[in-house]
N, C-alpha and C positions, 0 to 999 in steps of 0.2 A: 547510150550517152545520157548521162544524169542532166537536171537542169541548170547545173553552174557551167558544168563545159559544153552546153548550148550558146549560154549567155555568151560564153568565153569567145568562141569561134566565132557565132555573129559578129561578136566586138571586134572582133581582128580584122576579122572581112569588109564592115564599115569605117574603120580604122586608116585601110587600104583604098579606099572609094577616092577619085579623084573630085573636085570639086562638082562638078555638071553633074556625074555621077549620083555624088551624096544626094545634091539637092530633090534626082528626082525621087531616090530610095525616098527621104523624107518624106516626099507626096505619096507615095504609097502606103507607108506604113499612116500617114493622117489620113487618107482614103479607108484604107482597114481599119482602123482604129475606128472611125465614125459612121462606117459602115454596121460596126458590133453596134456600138449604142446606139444607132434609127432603126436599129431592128429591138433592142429593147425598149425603145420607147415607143413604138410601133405596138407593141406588146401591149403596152399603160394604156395604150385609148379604149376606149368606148366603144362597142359596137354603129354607135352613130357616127361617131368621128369618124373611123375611119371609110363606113360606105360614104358621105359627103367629101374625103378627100379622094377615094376612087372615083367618084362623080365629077369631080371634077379634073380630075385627072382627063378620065373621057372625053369631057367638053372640048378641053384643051385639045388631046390630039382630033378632033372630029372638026378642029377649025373652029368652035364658039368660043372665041376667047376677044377681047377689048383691049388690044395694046395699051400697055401703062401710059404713055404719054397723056391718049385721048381718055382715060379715065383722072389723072392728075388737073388734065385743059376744064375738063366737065365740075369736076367734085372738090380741086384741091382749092379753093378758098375755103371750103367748110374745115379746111381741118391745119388752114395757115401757112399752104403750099404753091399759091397763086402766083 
């Protein structure tokens, strides 16, 4: 199967989708879709960047983490959020 009568068939098949249907298809295909590109820009960083986003990543699941609120309660008048 060539890539026009891919196109074609998917088209027909989403074509048929009923409404609840379509919408979730839609989140998946914007799930894959944004999946491709945070792993190309995954790509683009820095060796620093990304061992400080797996750091923190860690923290996070290890339980160090400062829910937003009580970081906004502490810090947000420095930045017009009080």
């Amino acid at each position: 199967m060539n890539t026009a009568e891919l196109k074609t068939k998917i088209l027909k098949q989403i074509d048929a989708l009923e409404s609840d249907k379509l919408e979730g298809f839609y989140g998946l295909l914007l799930n894959y879709v944004n999946a491709q590109r945070s792993e190309e820009e995954w790509d683009l960083l820095s060796d620093e960047q990304r061992l400080g986003i797996l750091a923190a990543k860690a923290e996070v699941e290890s339980g160090q983490k400062i829910p937003h609120a009580e970081v906004t309660a502490k810090h947000g008048s420095r930045f017009g959020n009080a």
